[in-house]
NULOLUM-392121 format. One record per residue (C-alpha): residue number from 1; residue in one letter; x negated, y, z. Coordinates in nm, 2 decimals, always signed. Example, Ala and Ser with C-alpha at 12.3 -4.5 7.8 and 13.67 -1.06 7.14 Angstrom:
BEGIN
<1,'A',<-1.23,-0.45,+0.78>>
<2,'S',<-1.37,-0.11,+0.71>>
***
This chain:
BEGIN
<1,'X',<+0.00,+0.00,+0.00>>
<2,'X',<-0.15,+0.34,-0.10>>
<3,'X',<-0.18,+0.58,+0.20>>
<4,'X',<-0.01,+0.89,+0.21>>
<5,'X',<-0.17,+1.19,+0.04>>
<6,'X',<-0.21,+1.39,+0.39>>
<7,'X',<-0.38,+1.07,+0.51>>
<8,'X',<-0.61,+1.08,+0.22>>
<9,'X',<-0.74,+1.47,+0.29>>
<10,'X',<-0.78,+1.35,+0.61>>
<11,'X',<-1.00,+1.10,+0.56>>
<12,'X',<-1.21,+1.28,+0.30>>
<13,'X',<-1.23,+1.50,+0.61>>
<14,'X',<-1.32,+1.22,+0.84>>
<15,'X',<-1.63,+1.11,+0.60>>
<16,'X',<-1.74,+1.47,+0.58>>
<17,'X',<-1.69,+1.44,+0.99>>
<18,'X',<-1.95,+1.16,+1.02>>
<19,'X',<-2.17,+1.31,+0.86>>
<20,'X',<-2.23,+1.62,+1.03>>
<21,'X',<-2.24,+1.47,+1.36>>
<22,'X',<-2.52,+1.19,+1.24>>
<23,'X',<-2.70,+1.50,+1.12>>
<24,'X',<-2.64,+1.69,+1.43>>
<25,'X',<-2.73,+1.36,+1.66>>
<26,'X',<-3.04,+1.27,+1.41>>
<27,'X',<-3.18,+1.68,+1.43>>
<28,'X',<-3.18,+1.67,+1.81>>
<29,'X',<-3.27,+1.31,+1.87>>
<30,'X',<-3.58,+1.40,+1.62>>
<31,'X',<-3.66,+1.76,+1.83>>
<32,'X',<-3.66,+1.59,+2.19>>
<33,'X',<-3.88,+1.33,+2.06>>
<34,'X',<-4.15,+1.59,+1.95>>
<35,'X',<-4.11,+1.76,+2.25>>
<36,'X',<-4.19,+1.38,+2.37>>
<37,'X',<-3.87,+1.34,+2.57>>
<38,'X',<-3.82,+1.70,+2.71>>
<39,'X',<-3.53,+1.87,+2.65>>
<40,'X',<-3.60,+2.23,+2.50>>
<41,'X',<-3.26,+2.37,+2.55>>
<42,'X',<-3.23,+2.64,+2.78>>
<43,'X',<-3.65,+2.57,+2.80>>
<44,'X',<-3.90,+2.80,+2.89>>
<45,'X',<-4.22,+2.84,+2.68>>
<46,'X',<-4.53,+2.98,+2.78>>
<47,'X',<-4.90,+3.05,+2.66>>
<48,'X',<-5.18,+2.77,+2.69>>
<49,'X',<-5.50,+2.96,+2.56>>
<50,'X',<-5.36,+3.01,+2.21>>
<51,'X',<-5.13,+2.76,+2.19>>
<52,'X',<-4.77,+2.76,+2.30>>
<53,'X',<-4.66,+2.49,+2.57>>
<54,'X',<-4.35,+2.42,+2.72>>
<55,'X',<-4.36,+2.49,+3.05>>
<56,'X',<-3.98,+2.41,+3.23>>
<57,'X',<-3.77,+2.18,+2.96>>
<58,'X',<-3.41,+2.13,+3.06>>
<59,'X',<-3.26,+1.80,+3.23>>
<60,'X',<-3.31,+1.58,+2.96>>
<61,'X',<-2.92,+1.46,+2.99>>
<62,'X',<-2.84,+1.80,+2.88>>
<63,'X',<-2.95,+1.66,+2.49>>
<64,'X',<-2.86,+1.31,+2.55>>
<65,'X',<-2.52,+1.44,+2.59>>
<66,'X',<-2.54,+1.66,+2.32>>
<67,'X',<-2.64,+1.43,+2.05>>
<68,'X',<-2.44,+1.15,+2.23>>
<69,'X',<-2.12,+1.30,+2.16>>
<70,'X',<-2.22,+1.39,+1.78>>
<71,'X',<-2.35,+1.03,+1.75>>
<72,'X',<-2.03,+0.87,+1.93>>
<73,'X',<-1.79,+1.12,+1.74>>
<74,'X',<-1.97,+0.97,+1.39>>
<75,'X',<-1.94,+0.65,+1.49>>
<76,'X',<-1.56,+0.69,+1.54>>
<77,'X',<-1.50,+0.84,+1.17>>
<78,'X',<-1.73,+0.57,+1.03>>
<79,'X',<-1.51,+0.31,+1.21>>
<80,'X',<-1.19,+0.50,+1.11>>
<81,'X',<-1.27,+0.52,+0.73>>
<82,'X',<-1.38,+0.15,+0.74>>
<83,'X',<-1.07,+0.04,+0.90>>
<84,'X',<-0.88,+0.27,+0.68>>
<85,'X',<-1.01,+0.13,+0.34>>
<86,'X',<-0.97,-0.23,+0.45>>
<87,'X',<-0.57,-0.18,+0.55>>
<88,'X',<-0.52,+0.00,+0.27>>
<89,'X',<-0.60,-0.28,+0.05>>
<90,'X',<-0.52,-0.59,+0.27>>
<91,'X',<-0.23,-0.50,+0.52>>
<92,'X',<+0.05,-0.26,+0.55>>
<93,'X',<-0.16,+0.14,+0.58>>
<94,'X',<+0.16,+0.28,+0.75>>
<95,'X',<+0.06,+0.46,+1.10>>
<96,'X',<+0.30,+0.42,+1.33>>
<97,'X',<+0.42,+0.71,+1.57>>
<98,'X',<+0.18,+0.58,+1.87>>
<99,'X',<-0.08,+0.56,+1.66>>
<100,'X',<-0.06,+0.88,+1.50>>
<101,'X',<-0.02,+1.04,+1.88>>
<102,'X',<-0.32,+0.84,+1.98>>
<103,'X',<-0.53,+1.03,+1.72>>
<104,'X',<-0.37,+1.37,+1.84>>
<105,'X',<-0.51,+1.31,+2.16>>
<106,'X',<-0.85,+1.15,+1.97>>
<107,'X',<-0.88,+1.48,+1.78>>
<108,'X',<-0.84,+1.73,+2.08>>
<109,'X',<-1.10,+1.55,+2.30>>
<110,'X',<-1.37,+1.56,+1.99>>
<111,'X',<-1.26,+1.92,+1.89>>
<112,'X',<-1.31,+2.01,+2.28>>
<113,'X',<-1.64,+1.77,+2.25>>
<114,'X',<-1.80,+1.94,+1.96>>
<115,'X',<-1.67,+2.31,+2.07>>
<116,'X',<-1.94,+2.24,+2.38>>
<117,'X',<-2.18,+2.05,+2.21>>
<118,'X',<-2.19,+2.37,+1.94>>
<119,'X',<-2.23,+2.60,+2.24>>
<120,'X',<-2.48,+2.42,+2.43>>
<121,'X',<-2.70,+2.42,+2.10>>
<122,'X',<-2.62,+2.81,+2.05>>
<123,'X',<-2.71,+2.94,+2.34>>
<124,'X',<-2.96,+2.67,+2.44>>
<125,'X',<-3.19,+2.78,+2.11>>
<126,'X',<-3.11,+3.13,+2.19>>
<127,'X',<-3.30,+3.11,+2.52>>
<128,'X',<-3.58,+2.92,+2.42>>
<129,'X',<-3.65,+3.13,+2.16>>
<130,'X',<-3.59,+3.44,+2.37>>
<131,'X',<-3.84,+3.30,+2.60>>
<132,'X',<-4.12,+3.25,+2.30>>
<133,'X',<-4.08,+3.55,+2.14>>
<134,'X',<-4.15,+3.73,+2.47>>
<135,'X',<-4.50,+3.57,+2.50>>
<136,'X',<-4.56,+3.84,+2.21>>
<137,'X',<-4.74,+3.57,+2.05>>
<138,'X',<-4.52,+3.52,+1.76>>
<139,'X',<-4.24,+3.77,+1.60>>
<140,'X',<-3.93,+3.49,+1.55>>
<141,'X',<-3.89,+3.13,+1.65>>
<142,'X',<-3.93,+2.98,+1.33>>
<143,'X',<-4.26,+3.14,+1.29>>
<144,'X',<-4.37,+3.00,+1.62>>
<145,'X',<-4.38,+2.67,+1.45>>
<146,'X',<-4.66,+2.75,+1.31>>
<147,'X',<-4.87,+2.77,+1.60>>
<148,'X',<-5.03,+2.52,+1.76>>
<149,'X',<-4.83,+2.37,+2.06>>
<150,'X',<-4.96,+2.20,+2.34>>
<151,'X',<-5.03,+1.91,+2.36>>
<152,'X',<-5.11,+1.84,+2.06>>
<153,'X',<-4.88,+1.75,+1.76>>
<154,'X',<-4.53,+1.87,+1.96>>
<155,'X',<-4.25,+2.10,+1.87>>
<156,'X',<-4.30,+1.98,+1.47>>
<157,'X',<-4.05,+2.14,+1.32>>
<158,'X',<-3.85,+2.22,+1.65>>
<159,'X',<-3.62,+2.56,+1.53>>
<160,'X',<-3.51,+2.38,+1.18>>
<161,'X',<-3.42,+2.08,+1.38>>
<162,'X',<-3.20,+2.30,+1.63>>
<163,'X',<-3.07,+2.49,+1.32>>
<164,'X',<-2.99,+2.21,+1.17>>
<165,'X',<-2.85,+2.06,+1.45>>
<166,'X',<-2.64,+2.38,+1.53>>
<167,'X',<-2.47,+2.46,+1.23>>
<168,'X',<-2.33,+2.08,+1.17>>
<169,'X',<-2.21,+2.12,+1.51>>
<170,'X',<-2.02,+2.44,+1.37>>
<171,'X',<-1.94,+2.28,+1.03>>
<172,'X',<-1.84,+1.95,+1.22>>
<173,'X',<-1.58,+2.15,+1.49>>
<174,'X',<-1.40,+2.32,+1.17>>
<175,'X',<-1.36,+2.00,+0.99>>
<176,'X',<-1.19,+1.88,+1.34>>
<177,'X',<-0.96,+2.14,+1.32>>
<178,'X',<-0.85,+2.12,+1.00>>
<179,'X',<-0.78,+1.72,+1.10>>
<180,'X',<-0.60,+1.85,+1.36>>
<181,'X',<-0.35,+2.05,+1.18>>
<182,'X',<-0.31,+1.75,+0.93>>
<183,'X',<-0.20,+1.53,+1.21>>
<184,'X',<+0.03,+1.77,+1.36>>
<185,'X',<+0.20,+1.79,+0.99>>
<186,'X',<+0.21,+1.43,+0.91>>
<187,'X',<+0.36,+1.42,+1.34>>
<188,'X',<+0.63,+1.71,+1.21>>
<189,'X',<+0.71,+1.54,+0.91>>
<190,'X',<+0.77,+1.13,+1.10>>
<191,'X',<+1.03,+1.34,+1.30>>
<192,'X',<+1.38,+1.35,+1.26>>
<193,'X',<+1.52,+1.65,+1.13>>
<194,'X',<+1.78,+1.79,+1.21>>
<195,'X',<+2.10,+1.81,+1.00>>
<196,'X',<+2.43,+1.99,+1.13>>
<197,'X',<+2.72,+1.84,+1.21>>
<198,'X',<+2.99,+1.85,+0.89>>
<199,'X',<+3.36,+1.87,+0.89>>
<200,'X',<+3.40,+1.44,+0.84>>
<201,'X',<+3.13,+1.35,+1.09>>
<202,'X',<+3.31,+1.24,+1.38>>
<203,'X',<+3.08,+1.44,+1.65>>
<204,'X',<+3.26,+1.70,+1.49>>
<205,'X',<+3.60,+1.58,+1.51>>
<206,'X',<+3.55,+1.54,+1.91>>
<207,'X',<+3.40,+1.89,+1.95>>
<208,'X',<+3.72,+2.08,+1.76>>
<209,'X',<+3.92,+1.87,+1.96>>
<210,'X',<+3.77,+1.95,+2.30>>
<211,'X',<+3.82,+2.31,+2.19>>
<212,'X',<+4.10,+2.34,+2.04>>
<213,'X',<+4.32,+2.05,+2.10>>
<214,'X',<+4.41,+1.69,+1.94>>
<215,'X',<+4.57,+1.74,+1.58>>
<216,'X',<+4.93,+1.69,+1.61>>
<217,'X',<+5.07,+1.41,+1.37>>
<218,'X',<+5.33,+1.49,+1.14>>
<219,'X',<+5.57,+1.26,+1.07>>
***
């Protein structure tokens, strides 16, 4: 059975979903292991000689939730699509009303997910950068990596993984969204409408009747 069109858009959505937050998960996973383990966010950097070091990372479960909930988010949309493709071929692809309130719920805990994760990131690369760029050693962060960092062979590449990482965070959240609304249509459109009542139905031969009286018969 083909799947409805909304479905469809949604999961061209979903595969554009997954990924952005492997991107996002891969970027960060790839910038705390040059920092070999430390998390940068929210870090504070600070001058070795004439390198750059950094002196007080974050809690490294600041990152692993970060690119957990990318990497757990992308796993779901993989799964989804998969399962999606094989019941659209094989079994019935009709989702139910519990199923489609199930995703509701679903797509408001990763939209509330991502909105944090995107934030965390922001803000996160904001202060480390603030924190470099003070040193007066280097004029942005992306120039800083180009010098040297300590110890040797960290931070490679560091502010284009966190760019990177940020704006499929950002990409990834309006994708989301737009799911979102999707759902809620195909929700609206599984309800019943309404239709009012007409002079045959009998709901509306009671209601005259408790206003106005029972018809008298003629005979």
């Amino acid at each position: 059975m083909a799947l409805p069109w909304l479905q469809r858009v949604e999961l061209v959505l979903f595969a554009a979903a997954f990924l952005c937050g492997a991107v996002a998960a891969a970027a960060l996973t790839r910038t705390q292991g040059s920092f070999r383990g430390s998390c940068p966010l929210y870090g504070v950097a600070a001058l070795n000689g004439s390198s750059l070091a950094l002196s007080q990372p974050s809690a490294p479960s600041l990152c692993y939730f970060v690119a957990g909930a990318s990497g757990l988010l992308a796993l779901y949309c993989l799964l989804l699509l998969l399962f999606w493709v094989y019941s659209s071929f094989i079994e019935d692809s009709h989702r139910g009303p519990v199923g489609l309130r199930i995703a509701l719920v679903i797509s408001a805990i990763a939209i509330f997910l991502i909105l944090v994760s995107a934030c965390i990131l922001r803000f996160g690369t904001s202060s480390l950068c603030n924190s470099i760029v003070s040193l007066n050693n280097t004029i942005s962060c992306s120039e800083a990596q180009k010098i040297p960092w300590t110890p040797p062979g960290t931070a490679l590449q560091f502010y284009s993984n966190l760019h990177n990482a940020e704006t499929s965070s950002w990409v990834n959240l309006v994708l989301w969204c737009v799911v979102l609304v999707l759902q809620v249509m195909q929700w609206k459109s599984e309800a019943t409408p309404y239709r009012p009542l007409e002079r045959g139905d009998p709901e509306w031969s009671s209601e005259t009747d408790a206003l106005v009286g029972p018809r008298l018969s003629h005979s």
